[in-house]
TIVEX-313037 format. One record per residue (C-alpha): residue in one letter; x, y negated, z negated. Coordinates in steps of 0.25 Angstrom, whole numbers, padded with zeros to 4 digits, always signed. Example, Ala and Ser with C-alpha at 12.3 -4.5 7.8 and 13.67 -1.06 7.14 Angstrom:
<sites>
a+0049+0018-0031 s+0055+0004-0029 
</sites>
This chain:
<sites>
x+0000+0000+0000 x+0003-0013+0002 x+0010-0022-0010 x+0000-0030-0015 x-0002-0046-0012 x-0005-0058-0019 x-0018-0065-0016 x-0011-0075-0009 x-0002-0068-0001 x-0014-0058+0004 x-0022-0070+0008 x-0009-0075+0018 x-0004-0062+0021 x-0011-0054+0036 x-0021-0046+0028 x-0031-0058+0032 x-0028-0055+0047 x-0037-0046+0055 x-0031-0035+0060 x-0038-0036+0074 x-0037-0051+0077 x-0025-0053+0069 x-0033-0067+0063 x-0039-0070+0048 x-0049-0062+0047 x-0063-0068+0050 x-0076-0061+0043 x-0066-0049+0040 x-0074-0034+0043 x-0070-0020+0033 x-0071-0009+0043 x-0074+0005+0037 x-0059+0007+0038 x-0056-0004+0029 x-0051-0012+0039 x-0056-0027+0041 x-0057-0035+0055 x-0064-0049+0059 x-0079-0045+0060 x-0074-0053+0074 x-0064-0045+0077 x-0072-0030+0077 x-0080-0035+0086 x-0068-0037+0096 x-0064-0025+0094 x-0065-0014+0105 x-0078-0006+0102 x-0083+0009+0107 x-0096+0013+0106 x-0098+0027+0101 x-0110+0036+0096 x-0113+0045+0085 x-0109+0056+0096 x-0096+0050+0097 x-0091+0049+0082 x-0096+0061+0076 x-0087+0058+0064 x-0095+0045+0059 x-0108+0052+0064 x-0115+0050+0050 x-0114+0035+0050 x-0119+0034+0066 x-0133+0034+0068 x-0137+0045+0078 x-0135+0042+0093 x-0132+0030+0089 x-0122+0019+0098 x-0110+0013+0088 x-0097+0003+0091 x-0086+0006+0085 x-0072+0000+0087 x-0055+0004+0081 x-0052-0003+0068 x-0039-0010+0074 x-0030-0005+0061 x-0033+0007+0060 x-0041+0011+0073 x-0054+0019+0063 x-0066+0020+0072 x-0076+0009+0066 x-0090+0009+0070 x-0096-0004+0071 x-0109-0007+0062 x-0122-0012+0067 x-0119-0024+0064 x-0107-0026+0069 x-0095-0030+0066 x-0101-0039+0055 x-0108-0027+0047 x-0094-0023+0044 x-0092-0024+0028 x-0084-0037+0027 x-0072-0039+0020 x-0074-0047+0010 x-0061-0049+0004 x-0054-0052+0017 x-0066-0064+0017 x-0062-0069+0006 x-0048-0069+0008 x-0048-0076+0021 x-0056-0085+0014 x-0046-0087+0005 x-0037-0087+0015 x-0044-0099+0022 x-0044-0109+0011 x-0029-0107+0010 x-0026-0110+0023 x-0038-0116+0031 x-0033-0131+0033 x-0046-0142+0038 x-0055-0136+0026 x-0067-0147+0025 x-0078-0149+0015 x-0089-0141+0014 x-0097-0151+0008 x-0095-0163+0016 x-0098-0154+0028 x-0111-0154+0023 x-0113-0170+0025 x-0107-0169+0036 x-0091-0173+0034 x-0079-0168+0036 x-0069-0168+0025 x-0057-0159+0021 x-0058-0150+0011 x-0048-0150-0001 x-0055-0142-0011 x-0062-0129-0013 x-0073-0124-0022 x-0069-0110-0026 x-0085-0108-0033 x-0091-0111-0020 x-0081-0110-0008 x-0082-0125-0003 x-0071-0134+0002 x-0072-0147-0004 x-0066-0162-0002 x-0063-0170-0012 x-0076-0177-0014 x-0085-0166-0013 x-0074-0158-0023 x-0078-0170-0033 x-0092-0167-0032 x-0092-0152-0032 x-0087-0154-0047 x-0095-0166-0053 x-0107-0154-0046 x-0113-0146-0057 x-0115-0134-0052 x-0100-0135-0045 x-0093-0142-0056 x-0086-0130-0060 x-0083-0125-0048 x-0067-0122-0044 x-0062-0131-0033 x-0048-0131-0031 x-0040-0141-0020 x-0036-0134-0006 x-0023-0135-0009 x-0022-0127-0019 x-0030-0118-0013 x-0020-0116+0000 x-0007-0115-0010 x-0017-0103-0016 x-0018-0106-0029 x-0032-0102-0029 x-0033-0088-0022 x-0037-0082-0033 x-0049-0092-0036 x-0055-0092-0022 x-0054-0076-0022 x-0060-0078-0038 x-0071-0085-0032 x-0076-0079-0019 x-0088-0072-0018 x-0095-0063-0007 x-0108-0066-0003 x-0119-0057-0002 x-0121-0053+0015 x-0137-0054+0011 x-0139-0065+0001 x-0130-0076+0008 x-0129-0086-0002 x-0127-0076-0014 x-0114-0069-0018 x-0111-0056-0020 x-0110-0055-0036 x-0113-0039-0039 x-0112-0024-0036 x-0123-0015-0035 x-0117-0002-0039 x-0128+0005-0034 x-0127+0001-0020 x-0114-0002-0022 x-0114-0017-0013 x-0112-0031-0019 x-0123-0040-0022 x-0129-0053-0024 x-0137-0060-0035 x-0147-0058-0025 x-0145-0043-0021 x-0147-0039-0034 x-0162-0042-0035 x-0166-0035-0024 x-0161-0021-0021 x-0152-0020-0032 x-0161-0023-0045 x-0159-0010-0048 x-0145-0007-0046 x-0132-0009-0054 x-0126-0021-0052 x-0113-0025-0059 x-0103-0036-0054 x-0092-0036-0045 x-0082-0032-0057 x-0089-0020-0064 x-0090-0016-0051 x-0077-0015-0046 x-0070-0006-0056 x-0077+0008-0048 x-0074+0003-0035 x-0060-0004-0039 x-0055+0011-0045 x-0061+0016-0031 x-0055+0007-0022 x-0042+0009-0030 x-0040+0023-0030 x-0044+0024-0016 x-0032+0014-0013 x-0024+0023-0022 x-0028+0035-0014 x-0022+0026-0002 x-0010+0022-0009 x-0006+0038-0012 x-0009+0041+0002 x-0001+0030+0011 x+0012+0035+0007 x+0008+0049+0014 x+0004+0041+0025 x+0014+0032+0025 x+0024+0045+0025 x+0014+0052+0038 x+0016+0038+0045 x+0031+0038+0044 x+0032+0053+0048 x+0024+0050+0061 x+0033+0040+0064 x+0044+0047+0063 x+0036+0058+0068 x+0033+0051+0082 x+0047+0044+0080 x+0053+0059+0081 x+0043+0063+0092 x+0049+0051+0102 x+0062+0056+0099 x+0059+0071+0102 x+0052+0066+0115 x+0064+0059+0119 x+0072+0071+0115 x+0063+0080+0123 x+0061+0070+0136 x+0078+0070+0136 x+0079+0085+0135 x+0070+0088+0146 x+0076+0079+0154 x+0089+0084+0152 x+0085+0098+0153 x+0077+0094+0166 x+0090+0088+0171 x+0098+0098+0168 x+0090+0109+0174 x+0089+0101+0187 x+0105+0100+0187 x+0106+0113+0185 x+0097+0116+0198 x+0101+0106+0205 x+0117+0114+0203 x+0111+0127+0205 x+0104+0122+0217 x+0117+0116+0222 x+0125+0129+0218 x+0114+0137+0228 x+0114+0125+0239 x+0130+0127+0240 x+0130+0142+0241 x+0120+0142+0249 x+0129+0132+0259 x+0139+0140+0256 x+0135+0154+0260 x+0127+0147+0273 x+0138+0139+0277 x+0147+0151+0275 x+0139+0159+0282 x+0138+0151+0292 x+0152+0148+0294 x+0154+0162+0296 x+0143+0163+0306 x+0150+0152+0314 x+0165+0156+0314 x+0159+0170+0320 x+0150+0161+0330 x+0163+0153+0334 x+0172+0168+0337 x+0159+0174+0345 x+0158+0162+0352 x+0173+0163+0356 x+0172+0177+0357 x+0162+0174+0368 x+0165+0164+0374 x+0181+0174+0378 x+0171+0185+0381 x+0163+0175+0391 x+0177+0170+0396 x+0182+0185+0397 x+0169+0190+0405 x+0169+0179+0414 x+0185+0180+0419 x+0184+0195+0419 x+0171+0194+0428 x+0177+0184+0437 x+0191+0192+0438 x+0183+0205+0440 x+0174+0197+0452 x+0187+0191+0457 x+0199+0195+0454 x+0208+0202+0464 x+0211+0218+0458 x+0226+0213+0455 x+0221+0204+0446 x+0212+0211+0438 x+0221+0222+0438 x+0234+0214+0431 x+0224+0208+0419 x+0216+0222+0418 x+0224+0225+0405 x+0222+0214+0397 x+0207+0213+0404 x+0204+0229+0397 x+0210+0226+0384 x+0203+0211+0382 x+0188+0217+0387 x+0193+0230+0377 x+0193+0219+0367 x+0181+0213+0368 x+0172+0225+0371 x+0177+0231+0354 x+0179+0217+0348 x+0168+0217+0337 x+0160+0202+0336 x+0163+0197+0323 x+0149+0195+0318 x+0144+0194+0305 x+0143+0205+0296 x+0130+0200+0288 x+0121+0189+0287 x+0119+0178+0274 x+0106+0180+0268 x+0104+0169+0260 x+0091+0163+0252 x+0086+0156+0240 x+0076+0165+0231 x+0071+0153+0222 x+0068+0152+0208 x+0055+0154+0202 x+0053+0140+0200 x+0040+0140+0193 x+0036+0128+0183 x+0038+0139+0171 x+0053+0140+0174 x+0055+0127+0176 x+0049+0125+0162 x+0058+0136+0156 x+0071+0130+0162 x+0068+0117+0158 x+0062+0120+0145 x+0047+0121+0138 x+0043+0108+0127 x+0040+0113+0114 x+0027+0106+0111 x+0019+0111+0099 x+0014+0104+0084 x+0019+0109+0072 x+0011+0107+0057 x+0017+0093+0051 x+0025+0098+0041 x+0029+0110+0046 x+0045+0112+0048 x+0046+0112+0063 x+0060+0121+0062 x+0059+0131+0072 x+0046+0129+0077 x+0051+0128+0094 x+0061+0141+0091 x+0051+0155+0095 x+0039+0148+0090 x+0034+0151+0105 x+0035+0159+0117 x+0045+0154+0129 x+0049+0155+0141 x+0064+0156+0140 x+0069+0160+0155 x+0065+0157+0169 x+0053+0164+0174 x+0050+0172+0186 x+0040+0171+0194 x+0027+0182+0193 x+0021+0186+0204 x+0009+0181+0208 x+0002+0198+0208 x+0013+0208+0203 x+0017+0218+0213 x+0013+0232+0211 x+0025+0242+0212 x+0020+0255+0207 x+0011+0263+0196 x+0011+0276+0192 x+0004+0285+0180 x+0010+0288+0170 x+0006+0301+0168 x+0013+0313+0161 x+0012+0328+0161 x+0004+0336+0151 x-0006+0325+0149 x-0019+0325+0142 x-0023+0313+0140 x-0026+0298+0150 x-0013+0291+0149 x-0013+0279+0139 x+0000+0272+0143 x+0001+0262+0130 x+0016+0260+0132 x+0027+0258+0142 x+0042+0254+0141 x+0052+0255+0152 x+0068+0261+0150 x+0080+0255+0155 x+0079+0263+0168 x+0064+0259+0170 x+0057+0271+0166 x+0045+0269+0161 x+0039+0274+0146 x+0025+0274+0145 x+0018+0278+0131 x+0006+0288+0136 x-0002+0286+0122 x-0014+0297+0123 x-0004+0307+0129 x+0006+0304+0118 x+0018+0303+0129 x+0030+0295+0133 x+0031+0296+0147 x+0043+0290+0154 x+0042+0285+0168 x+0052+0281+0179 x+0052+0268+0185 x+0041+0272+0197 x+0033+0282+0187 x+0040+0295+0189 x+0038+0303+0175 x+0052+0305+0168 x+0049+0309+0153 x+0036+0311+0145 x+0038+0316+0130 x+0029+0317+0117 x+0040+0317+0107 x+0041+0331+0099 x+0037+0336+0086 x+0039+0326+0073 x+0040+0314+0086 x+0030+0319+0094 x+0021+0305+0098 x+0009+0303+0094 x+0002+0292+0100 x+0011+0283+0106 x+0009+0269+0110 x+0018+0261+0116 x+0033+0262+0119 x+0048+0254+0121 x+0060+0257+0128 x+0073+0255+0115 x+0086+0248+0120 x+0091+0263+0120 x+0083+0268+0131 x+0074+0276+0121 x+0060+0274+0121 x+0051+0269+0106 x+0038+0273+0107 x+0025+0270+0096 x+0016+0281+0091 x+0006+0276+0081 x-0001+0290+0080 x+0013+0294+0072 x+0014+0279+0067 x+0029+0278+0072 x+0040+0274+0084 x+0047+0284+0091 x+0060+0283+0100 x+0063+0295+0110 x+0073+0294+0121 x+0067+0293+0136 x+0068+0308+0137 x+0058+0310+0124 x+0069+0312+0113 x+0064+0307+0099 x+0074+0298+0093 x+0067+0291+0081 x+0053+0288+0075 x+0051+0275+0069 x+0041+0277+0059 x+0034+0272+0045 x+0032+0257+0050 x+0018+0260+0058 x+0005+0261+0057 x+0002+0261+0073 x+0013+0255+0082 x+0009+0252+0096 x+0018+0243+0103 x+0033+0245+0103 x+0046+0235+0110 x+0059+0230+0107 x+0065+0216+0105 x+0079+0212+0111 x+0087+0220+0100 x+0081+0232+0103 x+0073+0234+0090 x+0058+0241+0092 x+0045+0232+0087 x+0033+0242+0084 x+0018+0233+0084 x+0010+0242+0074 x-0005+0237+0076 x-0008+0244+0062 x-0001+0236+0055 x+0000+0224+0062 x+0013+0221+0063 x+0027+0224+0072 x+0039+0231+0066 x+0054+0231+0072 x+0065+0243+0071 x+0077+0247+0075 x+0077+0255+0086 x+0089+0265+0081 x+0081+0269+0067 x+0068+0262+0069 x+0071+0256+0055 x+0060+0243+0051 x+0067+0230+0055 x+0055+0222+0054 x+0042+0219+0051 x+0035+0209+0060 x+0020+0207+0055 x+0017+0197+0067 x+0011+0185+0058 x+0003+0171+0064 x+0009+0159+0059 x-0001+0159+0046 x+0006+0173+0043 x-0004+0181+0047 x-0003+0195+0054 x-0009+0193+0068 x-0007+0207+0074 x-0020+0215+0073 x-0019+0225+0085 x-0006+0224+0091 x-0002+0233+0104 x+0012+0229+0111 x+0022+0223+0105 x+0035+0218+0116 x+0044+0208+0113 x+0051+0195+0123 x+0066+0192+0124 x+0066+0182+0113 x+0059+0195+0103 x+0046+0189+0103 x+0037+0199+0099 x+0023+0200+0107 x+0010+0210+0103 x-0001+0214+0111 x-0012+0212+0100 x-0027+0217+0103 x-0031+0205+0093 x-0030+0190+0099 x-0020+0183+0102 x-0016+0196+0110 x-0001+0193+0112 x+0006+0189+0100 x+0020+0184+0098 x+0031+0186+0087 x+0044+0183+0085 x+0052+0194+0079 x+0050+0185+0066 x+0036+0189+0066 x+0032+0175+0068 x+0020+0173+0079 x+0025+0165+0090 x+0013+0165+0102 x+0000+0172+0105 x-0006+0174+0119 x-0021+0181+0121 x-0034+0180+0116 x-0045+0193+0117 x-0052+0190+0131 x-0051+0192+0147 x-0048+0179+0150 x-0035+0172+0153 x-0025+0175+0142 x-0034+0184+0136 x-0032+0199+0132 x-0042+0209+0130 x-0032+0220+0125 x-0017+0216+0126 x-0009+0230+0128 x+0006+0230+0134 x+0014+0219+0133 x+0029+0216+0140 x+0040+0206+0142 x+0047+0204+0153 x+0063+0199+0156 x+0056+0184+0159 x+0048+0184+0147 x+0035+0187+0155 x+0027+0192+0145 x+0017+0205+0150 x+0003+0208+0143 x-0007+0219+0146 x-0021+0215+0144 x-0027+0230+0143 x-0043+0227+0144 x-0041+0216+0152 x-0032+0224+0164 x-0023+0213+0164 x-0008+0209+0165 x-0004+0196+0155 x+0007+0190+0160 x+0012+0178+0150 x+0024+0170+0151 x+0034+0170+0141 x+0029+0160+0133 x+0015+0168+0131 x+0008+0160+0143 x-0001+0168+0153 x+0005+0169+0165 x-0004+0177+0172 x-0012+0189+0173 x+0000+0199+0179 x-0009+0210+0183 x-0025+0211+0182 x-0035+0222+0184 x-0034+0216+0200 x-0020+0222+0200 x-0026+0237+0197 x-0021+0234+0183 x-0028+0242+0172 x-0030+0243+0157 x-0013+0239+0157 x-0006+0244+0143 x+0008+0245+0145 x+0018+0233+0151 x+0033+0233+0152 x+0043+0228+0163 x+0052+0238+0169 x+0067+0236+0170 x+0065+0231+0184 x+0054+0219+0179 x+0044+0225+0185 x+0030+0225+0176 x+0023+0239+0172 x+0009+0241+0166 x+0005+0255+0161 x-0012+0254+0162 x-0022+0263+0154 x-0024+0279+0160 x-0007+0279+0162 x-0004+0271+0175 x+0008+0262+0177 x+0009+0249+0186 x+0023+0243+0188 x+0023+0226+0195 x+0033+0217+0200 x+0027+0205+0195 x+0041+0197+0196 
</sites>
């Protein structure tokens, strides 16, 4: 707040000016805000009409349907709806009345009598009547004392009223007079109505009320007013402190922008130096293996040209010496005649031995490229307060290398079932991996089989497993750095490794309760989704020993896995699951920490109604199969839809099973056992 003032000092200081015209106030209004303008100057003011439609928020004091003004207090821009009557049915403020009055007497020079104005004179005032408010000469200041109803009067000298000597007296003395009752002054409170009265006011509606005067009434609202401003007083520091931290706040944000504007740009620059040298270092070898070319071409041009210009020359004097030429004279030059013409009938052209091929094959130079190269903007609101440490490091999903272009509809390469021998059972291909020599495994769960394909679907190996590691149900399968194939069985509630040849190497068990989906991360360490239990374990893959515990939590901590499926993981070890229950794809980092959701429950665009396989590709192209839906996802690395990669249009059907194969080409296993295999790069 605001160091206190003398009288004096208020009454010459700006808080007589109006805010809006930047003048003494003239018939000062109180807003509902509290703030005061010249009845004069509200009127100025730019006004919008508005209805009770329009301002739902003050609807209680609006009567319905009906048409009100309302205009922006210029200090602190609150909404104020104009009363019916005006700018002048706004409460005036009394006590900046009084006080411009006050003001007024100090400093109004050419005061003239009021008295002799009645008869018609004009004559300067020198005194003023404190009792009635009257500026007086010297003559009529005389009378005014020797009157008997204004002998005792206080009239004190203009003068000493300008030097303010007597503040406190005019303030002492005036009064405010009843808006009803003209002639009458305000003497009382009606604490019942709680409004200030008149001698008058008091015998008509209030005869019944309780009326007290100005100073027993004060007290109540005295201790209200003042713990209100006390209330205000505890508060402004706070705001005070918010005010200062948005200024630094947008201080900092103009610095970041600068920051940002100058780092783009330089990246920008730099990135356009560097094509411009690659484009430069291509240009020149292009010249260079041209021009070589083509100097080669001519230097063998230049020796046929010669070659045949001496053979033309040769024809030509042999034909005319053999149409000519007498028998002495061709016989004396026949020797070095046979052995020239013997010459040139084995001489081999010196041609070229190949041809250059050269071409460009440009670069896929799409907008999502040029937006990895040059860099994504980081642009999200974090809870004030909140530490903003590490909230842009793996708080999302990102493109982090230049990608590819897709193929507008993949192209089909091949299919086959994937059947076994000895079958009972339709196949249920839930799982598929793919070794380092690009067999394929596929997990047959109602035949309780691994069956282990080559690249163009020519069985190789089917097993069961045997006695104690006979599978029981198995569901999904990974290929270990080893070679060595780590499948899930939630009937016997455990992990099993065999070699591809059906050797069992090591169970994983006593950490499920039903494992389905089954990867690896970049250190070759096995993560198992149980859907019972909600959760996702890592092991090492040499003694299938517990590393970890992930519980897959939301920001609040909560566990959001409900039905999990398939679990794969992306170059940087983020974690995604399939998961029945929206959102469908959910991403972790390997701290547990949920990074990025994709999917709702639905057949509309980025919907899934049952989310089955899922797979990363070398770009980060990340592939989901939407089982009812008999669709393909196909989401960017940063979790946005792409495209639909394959549709029930493309003879796709109730797909389970995704992987890449060795040479990138896309595979799909599909209820009932058959396999489809896409280049879609």
């Amino acid at each position: 707040m605001d160091v206190e003032e003398t009288l004096a000092e208020l009454v010459e200081s700006n808080f007589l000016k109006c805010s809006s015209c930047c003048h003494d106030y003239q018939n000062p209004r109180l807003l509902p805000c509290l703030h005061s303008l010249c009845a004069e100057c509200i009127q100025k003011l730019p006004h919008q009409i508005s209805s009770q439609s329009e301002n739902q928020e003050s609807k209680d004091n609006i009567p319905n349907g009906k048409v009100l003004e309302q205009f922006a207090c210029p200090i602190c821009l609150s909404s104020i709806f104009l009363p019916d009557g005006g700018e002048s049915a706004f409460q005036s403020n009394a006590f900046l009345f009084d006080l411009c009055k006050l003001y007024k007497y100090k400093h109004d020079s050419g005061r003239h009598c009021d008295y002799c104005q009645y008869a018609g004179k004009t004559v300067d005032a020198v005194s003023l009547c404190l009792n009635c408010h009257d500026d007086m000469c010297g003559n009529c200041h005389e009378a005014h004392q020797k009157t008997k109803i204004t002998r005792t009067h206080q009239v004190v000298p203009y003068e000493q009223v300008k030097n303010g000597l007597y503040d406190h007296d005019i303030r002492q003395n005036q009064k405010l007079k009843c808006e009803e009752h003209e002639d009458s002054y305000l003497t009382s409170f009606c604490t019942d109505c709680e409004m200030l009265l008149c001698p008058e006011c008091q015998t008509s509606a209030h005869v019944s009320h309780n009326i007290v005067d100005f100073e027993n009434a004060l007290p109540k609202y005295s201790k209200q007013i003042k713990g209100l401003i006390s209330s205000i007083k505890t508060r402004l520091p706070s705001i005070q402190n918010y005010c200062e931290f948005l200024e630094k706040y947008s201080e900092n944000l103009d610095q970041t922008k600068e920051q940002l504007l100058a780092d783009t740009q330089t990246q920008a620059e730099s990135l356009h130096r560097m094509i411009d040298e690659c484009k430069d270092k291509l240009q020149k070898e292009i010249k260079e293996s041209c021009e070589a070319e083509m100097n080669q071409a001519k230097d063998k041009l230049k020796n046929l040209q010669i070659a045949s210009t001496s053979l033309h020359n040769n024809a030509h004097f042999l034909n005319q010496l053999m149409a000519h030429g007498k028998p002495e004279e061709v016989l004396v030059m026949h020797r070095e005649i046979t052995s020239r013409l013997t010459q040139l009938i084995k001489m081999q052209m010196d041609g070229l031995t190949a041809k250059l091929r050269i071409g460009f094959i440009p670069g896929a130079n799409t907008e999502q490229n040029v937006q990895t190269l040059l860099g994504k903007l980081s642009n999200d609101m974090i809870p004030v307060g909140k530490s903003e440490s590490n909230q842009l490091a793996g708080s999302e999903l990102r493109i982090t290398s230049v990608l590819p272009n897709v193929k507008s509809t993949p192209e089909f390469l091949l299919s086959f079932d994937s059947e076994g021998t000895d079958e009972s059972r339709d196949i249920w291909p839930t799982g598929m991996a793919i070794t380092k020599k690009d067999n394929v495994v596929i997990v047959d769960r109602d035949n309780k089989k691994i069956k282990v394909f080559d690249s163009v679907g020519k069985l190789l190996k089917e097993f069961t497993g045997q006695n104690d590691n006979k599978i029981g149900i198995p569901f999904d399968v990974t290929v270990l750095e080893n070679d060595t194939i780590a499948l899930t069985d939630y009937e016997k509630e455990n992990v099993k490794v065999f070699t591809q040849d059906g050797n069992h190497l090591l169970t994983i068990s006593g950490f499920f309760k039903h494992p389905r989906g089954i990867t690896t991360n970049s250190k070759g360490e096995i993560l198992v989704v149980d859907c019972r239990q909600q959760r996702i374990t890592v092991h090492d893959p040499k003694n299938g020993n517990l590393i970890k515990t992930i519980d897959g939590l939301d920001k609040k901590g909560n566990r959001i896995l409900v039905d999990p499926y398939y679990i794969t993981t992306t170059h940087e070890d983020n974690i995604l699951v399939t998961d029945t229950a929206a959102p469908n794809i959910k991403v972790f980092n390997m701290e547990g920490r949920l990074i990025a959701e994709y999917g709702t429950y639905g057949v509309k665009e980025q919907q899934i109604l049952q989310p089955f396989g899922i797979c990363v590709d070398d770009y980060g192209y990340i592939f989901v199969a939407d089982n009812q839906n008999h669709r393909i996802h196909l989401l960017n690395p940063d979790g946005k839809l792409n495209k639909f990669l394959l549709t029930k249009s493309n003879s796709i059907w109730h797909p389970m099973a995704v992987n890449i194969s060795k040479k990138g080409f896309f595979l799909v296993s599909e209820a009932l056992g058959k396999v489809r295999l896409y280049k879609y790069l």
